[in-house]
mmCIF file of the C-alpha atoms, coordinates in Angstrom:
data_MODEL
# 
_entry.id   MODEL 
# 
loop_
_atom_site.group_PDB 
_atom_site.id 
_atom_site.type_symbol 
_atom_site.label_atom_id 
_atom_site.label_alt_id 
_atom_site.label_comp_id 
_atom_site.label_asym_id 
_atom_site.label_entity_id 
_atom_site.label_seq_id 
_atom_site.pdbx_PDB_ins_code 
_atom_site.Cartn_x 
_atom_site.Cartn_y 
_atom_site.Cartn_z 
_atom_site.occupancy 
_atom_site.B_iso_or_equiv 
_atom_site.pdbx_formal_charge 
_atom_site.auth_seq_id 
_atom_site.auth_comp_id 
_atom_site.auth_asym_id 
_atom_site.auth_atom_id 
_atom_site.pdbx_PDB_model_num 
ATOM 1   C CA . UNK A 1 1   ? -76.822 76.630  137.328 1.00 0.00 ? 1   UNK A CA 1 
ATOM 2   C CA . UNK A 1 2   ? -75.529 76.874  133.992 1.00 0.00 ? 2   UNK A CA 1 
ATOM 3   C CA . UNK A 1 3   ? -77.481 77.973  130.724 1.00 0.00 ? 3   UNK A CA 1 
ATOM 4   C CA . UNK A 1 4   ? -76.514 76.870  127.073 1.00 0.00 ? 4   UNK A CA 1 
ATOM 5   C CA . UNK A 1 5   ? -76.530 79.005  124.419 1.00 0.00 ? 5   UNK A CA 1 
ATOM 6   C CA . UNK A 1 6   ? -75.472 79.489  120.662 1.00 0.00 ? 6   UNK A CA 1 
ATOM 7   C CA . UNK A 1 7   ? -73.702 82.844  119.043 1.00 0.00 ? 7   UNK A CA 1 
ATOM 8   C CA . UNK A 1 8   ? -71.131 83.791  116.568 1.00 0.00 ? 8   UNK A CA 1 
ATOM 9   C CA . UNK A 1 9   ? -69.073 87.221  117.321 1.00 0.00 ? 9   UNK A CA 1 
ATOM 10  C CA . UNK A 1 10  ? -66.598 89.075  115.872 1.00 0.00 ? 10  UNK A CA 1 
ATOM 11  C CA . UNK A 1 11  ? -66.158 93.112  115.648 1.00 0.00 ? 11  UNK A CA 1 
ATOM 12  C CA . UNK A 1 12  ? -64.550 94.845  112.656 1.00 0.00 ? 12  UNK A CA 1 
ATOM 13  C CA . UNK A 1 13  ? -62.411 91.448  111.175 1.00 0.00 ? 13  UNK A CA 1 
ATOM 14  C CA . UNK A 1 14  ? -60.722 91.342  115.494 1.00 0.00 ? 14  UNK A CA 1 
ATOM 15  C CA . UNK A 1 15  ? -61.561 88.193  118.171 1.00 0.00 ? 15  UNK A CA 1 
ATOM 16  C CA . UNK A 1 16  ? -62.702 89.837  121.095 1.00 0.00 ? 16  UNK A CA 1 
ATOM 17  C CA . UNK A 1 17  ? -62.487 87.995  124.336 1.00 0.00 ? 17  UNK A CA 1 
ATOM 18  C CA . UNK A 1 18  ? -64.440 89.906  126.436 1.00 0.00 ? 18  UNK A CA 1 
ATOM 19  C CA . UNK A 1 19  ? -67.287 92.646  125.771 1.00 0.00 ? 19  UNK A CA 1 
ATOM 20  C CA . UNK A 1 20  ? -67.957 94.986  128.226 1.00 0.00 ? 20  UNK A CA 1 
ATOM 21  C CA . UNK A 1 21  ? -70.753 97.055  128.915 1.00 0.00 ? 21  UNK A CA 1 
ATOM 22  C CA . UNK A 1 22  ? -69.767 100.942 129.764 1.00 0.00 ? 22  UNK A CA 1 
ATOM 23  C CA . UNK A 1 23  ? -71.008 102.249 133.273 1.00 0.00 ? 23  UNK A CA 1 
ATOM 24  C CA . UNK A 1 24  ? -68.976 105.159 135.647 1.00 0.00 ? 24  UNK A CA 1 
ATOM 25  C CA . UNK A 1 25  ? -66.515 102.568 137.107 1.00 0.00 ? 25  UNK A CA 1 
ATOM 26  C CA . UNK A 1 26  ? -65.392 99.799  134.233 1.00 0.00 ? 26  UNK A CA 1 
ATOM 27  C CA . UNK A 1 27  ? -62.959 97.344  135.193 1.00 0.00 ? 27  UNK A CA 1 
ATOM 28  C CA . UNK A 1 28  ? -61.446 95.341  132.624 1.00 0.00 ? 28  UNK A CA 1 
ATOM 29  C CA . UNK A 1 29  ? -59.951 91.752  133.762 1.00 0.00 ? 29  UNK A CA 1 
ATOM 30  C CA . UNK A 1 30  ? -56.954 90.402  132.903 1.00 0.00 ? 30  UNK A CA 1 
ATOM 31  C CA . UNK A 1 31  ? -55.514 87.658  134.695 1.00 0.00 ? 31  UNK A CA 1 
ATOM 32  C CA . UNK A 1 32  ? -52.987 85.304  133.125 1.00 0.00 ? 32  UNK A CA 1 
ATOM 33  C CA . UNK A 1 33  ? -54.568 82.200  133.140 1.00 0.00 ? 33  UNK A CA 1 
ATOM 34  C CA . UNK A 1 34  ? -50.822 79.985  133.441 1.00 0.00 ? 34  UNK A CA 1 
ATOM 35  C CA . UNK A 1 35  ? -48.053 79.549  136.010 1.00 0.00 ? 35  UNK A CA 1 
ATOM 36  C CA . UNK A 1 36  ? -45.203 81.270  134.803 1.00 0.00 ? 36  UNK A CA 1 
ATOM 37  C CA . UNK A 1 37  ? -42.788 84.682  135.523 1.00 0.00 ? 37  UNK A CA 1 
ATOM 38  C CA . UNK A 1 38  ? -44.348 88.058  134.181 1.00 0.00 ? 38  UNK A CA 1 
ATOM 39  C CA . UNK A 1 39  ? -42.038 90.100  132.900 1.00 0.00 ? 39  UNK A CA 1 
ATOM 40  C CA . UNK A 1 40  ? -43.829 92.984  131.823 1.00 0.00 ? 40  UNK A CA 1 
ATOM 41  C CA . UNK A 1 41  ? -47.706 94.480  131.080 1.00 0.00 ? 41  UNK A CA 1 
ATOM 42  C CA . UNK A 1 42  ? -48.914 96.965  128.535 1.00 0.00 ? 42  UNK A CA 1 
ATOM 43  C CA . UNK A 1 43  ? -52.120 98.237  128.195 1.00 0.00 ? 43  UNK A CA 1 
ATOM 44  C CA . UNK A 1 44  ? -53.228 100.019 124.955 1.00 0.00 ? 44  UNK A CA 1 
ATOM 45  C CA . UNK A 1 45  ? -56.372 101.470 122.999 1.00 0.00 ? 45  UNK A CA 1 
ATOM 46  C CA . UNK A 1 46  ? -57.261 100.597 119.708 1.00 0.00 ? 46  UNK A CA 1 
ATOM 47  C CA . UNK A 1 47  ? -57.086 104.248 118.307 1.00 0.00 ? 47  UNK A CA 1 
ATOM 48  C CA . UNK A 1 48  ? -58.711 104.210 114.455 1.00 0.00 ? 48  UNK A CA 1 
ATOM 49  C CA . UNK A 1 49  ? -55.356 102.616 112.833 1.00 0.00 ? 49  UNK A CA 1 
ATOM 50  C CA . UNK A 1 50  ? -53.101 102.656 115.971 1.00 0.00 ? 50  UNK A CA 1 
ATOM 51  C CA . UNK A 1 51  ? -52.721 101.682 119.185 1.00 0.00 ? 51  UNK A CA 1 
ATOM 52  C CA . UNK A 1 52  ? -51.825 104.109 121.902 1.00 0.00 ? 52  UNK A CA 1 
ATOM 53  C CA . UNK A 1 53  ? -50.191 103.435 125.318 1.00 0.00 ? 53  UNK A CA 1 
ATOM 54  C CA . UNK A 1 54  ? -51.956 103.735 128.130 1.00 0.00 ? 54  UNK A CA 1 
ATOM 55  C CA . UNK A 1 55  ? -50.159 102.094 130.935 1.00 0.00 ? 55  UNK A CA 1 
ATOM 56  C CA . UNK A 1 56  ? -47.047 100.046 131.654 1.00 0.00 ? 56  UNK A CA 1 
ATOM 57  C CA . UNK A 1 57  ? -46.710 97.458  134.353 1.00 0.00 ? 57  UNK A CA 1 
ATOM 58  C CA . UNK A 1 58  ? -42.883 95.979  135.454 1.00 0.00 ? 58  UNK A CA 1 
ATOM 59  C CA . UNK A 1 59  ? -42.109 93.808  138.778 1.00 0.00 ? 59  UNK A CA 1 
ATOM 60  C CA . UNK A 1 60  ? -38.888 96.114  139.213 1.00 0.00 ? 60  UNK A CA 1 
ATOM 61  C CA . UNK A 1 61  ? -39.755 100.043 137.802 1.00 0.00 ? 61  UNK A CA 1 
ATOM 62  C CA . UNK A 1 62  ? -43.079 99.349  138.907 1.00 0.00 ? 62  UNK A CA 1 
ATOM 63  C CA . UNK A 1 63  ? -45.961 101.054 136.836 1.00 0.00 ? 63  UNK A CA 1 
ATOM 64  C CA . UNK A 1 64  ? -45.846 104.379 134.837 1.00 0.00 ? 64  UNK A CA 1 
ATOM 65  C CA . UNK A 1 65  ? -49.524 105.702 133.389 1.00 0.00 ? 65  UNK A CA 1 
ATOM 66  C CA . UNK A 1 66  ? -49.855 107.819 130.135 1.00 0.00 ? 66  UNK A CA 1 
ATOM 67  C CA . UNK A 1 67  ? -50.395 111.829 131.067 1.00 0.00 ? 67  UNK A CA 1 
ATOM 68  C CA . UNK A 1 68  ? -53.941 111.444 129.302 1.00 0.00 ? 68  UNK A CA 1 
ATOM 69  C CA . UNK A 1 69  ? -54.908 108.113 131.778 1.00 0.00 ? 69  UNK A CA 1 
ATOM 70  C CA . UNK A 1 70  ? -53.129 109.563 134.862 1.00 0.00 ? 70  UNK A CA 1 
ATOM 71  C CA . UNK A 1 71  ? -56.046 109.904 137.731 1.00 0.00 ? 71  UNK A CA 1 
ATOM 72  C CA . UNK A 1 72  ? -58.527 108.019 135.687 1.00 0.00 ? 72  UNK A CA 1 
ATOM 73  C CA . UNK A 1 73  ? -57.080 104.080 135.722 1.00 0.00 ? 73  UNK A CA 1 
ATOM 74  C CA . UNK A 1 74  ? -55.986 102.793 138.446 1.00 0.00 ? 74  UNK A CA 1 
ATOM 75  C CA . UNK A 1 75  ? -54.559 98.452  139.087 1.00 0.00 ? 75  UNK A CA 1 
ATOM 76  C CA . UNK A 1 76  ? -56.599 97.433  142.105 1.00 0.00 ? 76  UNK A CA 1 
ATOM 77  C CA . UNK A 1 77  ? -54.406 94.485  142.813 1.00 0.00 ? 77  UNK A CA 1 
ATOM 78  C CA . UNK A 1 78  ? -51.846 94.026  140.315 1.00 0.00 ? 78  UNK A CA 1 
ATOM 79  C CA . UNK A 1 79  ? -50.788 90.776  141.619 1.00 0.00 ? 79  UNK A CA 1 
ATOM 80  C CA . UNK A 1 80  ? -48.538 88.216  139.853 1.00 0.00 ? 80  UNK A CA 1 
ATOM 81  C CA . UNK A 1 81  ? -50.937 87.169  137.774 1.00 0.00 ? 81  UNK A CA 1 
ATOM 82  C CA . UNK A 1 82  ? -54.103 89.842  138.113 1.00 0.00 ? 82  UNK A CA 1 
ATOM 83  C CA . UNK A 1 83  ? -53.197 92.996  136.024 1.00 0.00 ? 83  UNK A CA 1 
ATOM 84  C CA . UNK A 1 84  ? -56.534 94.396  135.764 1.00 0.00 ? 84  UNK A CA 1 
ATOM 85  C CA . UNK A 1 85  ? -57.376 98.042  134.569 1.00 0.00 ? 85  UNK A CA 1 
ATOM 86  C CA . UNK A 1 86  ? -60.557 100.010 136.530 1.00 0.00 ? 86  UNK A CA 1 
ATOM 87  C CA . UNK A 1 87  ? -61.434 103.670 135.392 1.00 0.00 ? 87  UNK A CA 1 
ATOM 88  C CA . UNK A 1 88  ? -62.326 105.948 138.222 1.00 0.00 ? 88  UNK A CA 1 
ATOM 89  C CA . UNK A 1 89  ? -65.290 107.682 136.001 1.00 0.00 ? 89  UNK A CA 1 
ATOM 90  C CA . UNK A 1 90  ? -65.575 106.205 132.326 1.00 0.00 ? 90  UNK A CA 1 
ATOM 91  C CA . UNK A 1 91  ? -67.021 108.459 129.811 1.00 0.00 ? 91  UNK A CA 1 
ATOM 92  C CA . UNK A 1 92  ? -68.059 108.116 126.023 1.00 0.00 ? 92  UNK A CA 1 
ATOM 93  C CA . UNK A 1 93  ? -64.784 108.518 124.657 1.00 0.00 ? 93  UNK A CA 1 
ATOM 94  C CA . UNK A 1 94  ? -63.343 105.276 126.768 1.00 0.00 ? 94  UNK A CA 1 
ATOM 95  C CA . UNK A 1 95  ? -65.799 102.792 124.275 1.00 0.00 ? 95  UNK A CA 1 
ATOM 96  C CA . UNK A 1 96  ? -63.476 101.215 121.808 1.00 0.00 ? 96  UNK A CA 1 
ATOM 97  C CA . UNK A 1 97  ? -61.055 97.991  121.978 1.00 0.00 ? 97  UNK A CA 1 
ATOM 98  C CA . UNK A 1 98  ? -58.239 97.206  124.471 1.00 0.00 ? 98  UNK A CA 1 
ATOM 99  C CA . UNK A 1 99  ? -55.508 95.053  124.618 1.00 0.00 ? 99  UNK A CA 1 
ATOM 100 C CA . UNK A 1 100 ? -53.820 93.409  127.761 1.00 0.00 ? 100 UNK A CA 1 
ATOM 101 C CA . UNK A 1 101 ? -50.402 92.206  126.380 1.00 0.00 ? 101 UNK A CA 1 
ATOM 102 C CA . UNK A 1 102 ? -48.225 90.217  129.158 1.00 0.00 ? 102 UNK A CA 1 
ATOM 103 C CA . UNK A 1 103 ? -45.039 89.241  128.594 1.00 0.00 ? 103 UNK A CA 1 
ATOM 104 C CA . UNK A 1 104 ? -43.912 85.925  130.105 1.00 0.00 ? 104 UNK A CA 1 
ATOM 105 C CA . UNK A 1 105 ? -40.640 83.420  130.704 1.00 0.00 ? 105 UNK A CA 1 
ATOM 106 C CA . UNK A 1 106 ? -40.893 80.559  129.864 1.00 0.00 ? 106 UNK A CA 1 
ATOM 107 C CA . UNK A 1 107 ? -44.323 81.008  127.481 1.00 0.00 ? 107 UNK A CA 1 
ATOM 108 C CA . UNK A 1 108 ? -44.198 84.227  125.772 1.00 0.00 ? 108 UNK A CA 1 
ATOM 109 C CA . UNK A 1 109 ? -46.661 86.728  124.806 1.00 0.00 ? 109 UNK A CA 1 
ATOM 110 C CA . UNK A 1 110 ? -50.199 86.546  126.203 1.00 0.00 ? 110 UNK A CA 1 
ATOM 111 C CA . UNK A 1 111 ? -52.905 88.928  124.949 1.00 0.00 ? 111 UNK A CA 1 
ATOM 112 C CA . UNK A 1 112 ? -56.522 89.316  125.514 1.00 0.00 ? 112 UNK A CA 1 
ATOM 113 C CA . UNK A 1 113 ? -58.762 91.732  123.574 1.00 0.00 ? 113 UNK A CA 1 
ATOM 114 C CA . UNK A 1 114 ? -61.625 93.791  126.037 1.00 0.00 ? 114 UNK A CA 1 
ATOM 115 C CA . UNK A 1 115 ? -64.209 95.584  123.771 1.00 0.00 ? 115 UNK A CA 1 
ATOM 116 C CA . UNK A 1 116 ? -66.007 98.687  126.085 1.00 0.00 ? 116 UNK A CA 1 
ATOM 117 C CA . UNK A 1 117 ? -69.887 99.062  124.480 1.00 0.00 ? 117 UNK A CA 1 
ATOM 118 C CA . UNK A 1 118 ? -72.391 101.548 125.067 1.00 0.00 ? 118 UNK A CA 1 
ATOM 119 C CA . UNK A 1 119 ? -74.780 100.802 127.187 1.00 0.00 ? 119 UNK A CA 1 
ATOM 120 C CA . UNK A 1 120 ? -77.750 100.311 124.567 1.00 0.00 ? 120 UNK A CA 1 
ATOM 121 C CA . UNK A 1 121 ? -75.789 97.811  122.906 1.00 0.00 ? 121 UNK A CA 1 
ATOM 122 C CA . UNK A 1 122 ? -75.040 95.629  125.281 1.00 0.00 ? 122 UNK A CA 1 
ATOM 123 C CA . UNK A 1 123 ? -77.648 93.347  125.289 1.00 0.00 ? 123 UNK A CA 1 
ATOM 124 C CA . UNK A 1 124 ? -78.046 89.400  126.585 1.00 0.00 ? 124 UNK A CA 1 
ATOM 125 C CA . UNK A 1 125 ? -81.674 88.855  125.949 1.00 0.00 ? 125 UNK A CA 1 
ATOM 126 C CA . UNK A 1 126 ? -81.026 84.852  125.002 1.00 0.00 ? 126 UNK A CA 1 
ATOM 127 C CA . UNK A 1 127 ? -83.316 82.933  127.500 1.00 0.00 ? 127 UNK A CA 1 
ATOM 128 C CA . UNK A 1 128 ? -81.987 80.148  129.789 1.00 0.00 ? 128 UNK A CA 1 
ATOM 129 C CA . UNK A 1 129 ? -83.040 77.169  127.987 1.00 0.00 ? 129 UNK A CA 1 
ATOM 130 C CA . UNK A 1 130 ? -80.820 74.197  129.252 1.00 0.00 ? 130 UNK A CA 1 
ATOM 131 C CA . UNK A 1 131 ? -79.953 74.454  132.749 1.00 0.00 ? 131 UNK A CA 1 
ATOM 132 C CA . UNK A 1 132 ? -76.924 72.427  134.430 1.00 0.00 ? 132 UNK A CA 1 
ATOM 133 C CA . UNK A 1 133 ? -76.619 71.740  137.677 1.00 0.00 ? 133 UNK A CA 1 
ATOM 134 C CA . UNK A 1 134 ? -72.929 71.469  139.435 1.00 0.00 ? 134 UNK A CA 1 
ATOM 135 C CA . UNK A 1 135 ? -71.235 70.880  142.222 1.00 0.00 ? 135 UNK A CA 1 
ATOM 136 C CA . UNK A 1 136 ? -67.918 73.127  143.515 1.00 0.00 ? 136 UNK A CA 1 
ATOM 137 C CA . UNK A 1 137 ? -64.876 71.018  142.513 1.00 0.00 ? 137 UNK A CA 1 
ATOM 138 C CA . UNK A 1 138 ? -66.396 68.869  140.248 1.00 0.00 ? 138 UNK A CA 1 
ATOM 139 C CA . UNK A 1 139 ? -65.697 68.959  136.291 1.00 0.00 ? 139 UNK A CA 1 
ATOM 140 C CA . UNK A 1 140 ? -68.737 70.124  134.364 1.00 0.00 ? 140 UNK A CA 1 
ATOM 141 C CA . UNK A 1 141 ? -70.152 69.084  130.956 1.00 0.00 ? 141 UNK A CA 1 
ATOM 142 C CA . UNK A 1 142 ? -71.678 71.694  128.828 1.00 0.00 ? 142 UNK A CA 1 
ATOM 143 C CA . UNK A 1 143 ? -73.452 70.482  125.812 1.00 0.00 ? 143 UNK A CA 1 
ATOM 144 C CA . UNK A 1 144 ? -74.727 72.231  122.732 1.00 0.00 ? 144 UNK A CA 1 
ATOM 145 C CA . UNK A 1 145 ? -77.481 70.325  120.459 1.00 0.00 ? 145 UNK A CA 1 
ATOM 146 C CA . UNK A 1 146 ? -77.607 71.227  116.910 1.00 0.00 ? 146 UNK A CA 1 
ATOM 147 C CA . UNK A 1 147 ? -79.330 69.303  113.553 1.00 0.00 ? 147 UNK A CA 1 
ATOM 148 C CA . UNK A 1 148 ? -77.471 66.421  112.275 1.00 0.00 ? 148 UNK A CA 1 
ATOM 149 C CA . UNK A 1 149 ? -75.846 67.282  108.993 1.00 0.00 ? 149 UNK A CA 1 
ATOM 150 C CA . UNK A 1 150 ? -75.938 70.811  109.276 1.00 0.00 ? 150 UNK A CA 1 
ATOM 151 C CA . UNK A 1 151 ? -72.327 72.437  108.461 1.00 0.00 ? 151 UNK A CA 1 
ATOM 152 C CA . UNK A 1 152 ? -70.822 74.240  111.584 1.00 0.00 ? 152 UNK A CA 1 
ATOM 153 C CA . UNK A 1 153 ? -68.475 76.779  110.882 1.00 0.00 ? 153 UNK A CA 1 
ATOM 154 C CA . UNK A 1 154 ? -67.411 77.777  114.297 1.00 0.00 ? 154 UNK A CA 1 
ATOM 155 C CA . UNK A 1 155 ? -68.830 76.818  118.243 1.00 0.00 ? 155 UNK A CA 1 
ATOM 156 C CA . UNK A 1 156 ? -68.262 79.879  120.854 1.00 0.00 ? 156 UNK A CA 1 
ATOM 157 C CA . UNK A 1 157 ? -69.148 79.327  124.177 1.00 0.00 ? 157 UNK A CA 1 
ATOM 158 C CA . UNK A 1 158 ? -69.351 82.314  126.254 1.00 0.00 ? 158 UNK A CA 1 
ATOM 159 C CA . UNK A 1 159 ? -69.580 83.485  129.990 1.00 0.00 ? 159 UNK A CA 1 
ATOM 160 C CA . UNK A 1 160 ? -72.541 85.898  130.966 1.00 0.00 ? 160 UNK A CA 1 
ATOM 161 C CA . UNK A 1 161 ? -72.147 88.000  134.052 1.00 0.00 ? 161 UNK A CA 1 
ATOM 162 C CA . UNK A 1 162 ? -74.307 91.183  134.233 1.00 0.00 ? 162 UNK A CA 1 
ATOM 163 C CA . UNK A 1 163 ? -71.911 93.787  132.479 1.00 0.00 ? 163 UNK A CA 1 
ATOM 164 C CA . UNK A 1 164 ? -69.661 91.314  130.691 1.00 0.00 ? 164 UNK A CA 1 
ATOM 165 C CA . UNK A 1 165 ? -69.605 88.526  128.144 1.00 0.00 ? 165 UNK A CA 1 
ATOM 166 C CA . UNK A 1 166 ? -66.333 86.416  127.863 1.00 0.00 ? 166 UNK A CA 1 
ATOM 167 C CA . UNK A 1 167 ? -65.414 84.146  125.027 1.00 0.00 ? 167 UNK A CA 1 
ATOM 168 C CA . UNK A 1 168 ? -64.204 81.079  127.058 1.00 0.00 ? 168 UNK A CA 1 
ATOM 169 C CA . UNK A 1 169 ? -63.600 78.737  123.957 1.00 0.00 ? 169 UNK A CA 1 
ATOM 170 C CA . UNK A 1 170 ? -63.676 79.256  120.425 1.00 0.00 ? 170 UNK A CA 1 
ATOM 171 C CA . UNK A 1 171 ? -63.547 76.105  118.371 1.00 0.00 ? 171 UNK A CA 1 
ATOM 172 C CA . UNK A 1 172 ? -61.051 74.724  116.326 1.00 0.00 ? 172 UNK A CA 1 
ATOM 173 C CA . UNK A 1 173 ? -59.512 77.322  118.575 1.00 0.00 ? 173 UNK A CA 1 
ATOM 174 C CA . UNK A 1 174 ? -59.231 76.711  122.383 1.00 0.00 ? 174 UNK A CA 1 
ATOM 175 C CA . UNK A 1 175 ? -58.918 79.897  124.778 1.00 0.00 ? 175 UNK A CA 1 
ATOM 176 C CA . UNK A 1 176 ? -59.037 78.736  128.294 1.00 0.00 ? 176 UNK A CA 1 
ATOM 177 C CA . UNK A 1 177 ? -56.483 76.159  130.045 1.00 0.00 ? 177 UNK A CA 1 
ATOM 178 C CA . UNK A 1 178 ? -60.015 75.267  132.293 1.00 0.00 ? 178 UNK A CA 1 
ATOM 179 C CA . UNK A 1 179 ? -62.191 73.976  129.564 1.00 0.00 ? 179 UNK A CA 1 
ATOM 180 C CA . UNK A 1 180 ? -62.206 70.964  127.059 1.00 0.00 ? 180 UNK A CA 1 
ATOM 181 C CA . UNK A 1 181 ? -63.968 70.868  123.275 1.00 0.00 ? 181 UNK A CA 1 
ATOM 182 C CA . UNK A 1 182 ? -64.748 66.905  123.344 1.00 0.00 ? 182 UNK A CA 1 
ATOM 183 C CA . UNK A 1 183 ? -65.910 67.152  120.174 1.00 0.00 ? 183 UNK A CA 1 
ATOM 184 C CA . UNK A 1 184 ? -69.613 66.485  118.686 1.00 0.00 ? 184 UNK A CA 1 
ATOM 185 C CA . UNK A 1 185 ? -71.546 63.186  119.725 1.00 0.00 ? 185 UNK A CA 1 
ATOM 186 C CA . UNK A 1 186 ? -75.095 61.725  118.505 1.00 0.00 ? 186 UNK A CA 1 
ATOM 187 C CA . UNK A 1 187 ? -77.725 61.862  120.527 1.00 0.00 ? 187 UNK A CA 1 
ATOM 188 C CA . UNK A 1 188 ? -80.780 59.383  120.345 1.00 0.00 ? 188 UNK A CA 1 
ATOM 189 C CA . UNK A 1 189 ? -82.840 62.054  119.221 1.00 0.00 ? 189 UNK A CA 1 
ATOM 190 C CA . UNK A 1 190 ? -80.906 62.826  115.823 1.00 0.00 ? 190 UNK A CA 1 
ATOM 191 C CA . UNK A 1 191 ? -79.139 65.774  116.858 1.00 0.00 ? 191 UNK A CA 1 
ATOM 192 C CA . UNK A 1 192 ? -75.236 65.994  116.960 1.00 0.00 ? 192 UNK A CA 1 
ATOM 193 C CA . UNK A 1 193 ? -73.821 67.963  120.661 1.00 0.00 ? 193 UNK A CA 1 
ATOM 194 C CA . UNK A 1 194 ? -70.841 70.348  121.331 1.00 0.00 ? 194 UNK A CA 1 
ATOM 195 C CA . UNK A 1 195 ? -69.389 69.069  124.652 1.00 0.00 ? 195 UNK A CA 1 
ATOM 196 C CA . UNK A 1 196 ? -67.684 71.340  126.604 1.00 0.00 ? 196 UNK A CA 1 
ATOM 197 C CA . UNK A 1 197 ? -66.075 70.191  130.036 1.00 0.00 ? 197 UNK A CA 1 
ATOM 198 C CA . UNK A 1 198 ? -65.521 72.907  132.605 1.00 0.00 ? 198 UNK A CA 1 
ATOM 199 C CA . UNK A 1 199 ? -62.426 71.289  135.165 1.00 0.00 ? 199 UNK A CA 1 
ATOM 200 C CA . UNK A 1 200 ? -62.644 71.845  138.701 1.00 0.00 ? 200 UNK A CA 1 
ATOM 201 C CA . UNK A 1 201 ? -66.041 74.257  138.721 1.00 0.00 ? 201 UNK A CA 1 
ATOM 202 C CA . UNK A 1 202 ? -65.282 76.612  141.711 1.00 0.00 ? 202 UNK A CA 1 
ATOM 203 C CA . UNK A 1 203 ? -69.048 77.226  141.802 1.00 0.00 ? 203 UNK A CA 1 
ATOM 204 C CA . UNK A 1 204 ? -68.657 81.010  140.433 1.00 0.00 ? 204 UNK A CA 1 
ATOM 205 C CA . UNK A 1 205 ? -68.968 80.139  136.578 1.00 0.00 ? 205 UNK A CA 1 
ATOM 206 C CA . UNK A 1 206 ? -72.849 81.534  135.967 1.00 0.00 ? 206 UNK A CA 1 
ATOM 207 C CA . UNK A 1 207 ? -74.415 81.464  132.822 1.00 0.00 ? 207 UNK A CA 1 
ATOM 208 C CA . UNK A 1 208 ? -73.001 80.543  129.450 1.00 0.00 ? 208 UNK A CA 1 
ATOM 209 C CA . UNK A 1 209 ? -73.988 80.543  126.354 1.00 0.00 ? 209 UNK A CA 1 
# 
């Protein structure tokens, strides 16, 4: 089932699509989301008022790991599209921001911001209040109720999995090639709704909020 929630997020003035929490073997996903020729990977660490290198992927020199990463990341399956970083033991000093930037023909740049948290602070305490039932390859409708005539300043829908959050739309801006903003309808009990439709549902979605 499926769970509705409400939240507003964003650390120190950057969009973070994914938060996740810190344990002794973090992976951080990043799978291009589109069809199209990867030329190139970088991974880097937000590092006070720079960002340092920490990996490099190519389909031809294959993939070269900064001396201060080497023997703690490793790409599990660095497939065409799946260019995810795992550490083999994460410590304190790995909590900060990331940034998966992939380099593609015909689209361009693609980038998606992971934010590592301490354990304390990751926290999903919102209860399941609205649950939706789905079927596997069926679209899914998502709706968020709010009171008619209130001014909305932004709609985030999110993912919840047990050690990660990810920001699947952000409205007026639209993150995922799966999901839909319809826009906000009026219900017969006075309240206005965020619809959301999730396209083929492979079953595996979980929570959101």
């Amino acid at each position: 089932f499926f769970s509705v929630f409400w939240l507003l997020s964003n650390v120190e003035g950057k969009f973070v699509d994914s938060t996740v929490k810190l344990t002794e073997k973090v992976k951080l996903e990043c799978i291009y989301p589109k069809k199209a020729v990867i030329m190139q990977t970088s991974w880097m660490k937000l590092n006070v008022t720079h960002k340092e290198n920490i990996a490099v992927l190519h389909p031809i020199y294959g993939v070269h790991i900064e001396d201060k990463y080497n023997g703690r990341i490793y790409f599990e399956n660095a497939s065409r599209e799946d260019k995810s970083l795992s550490f083999t033991k994460s410590t304190l000093e790995d909590v900060g921001l990331y940034f998966c930037s992939i380099v593609t023909y015909p689209d361009g740049i693609w980038e998606k911001v992971i934010e590592i948290i301490q354990t304390d602070a990751f926290e999903v305490s919102a209860k399941q209040t609205h649950p939706v039932f789905a079927k596997p390859g069926r679209n899914v409708a998502l709706t968020c109720p709010h009171k008619t005539g209130d001014s909305v300043q932004q709609v985030m829908w999110e993912r919840i999995k047990a050690d990660q959050v990810d920001t699947i739309v952000l409205w007026p801006l639209l993150y995922s090639s799966k999901v839909f903003l319809q826009g906000e309808l009026k219900n017969s009990l006075g309240f206005a709704v965020t619809i959301v439709t999730v396209f083929d549902y492979n079953g595996s979605l979980g929570p959101h909020r």
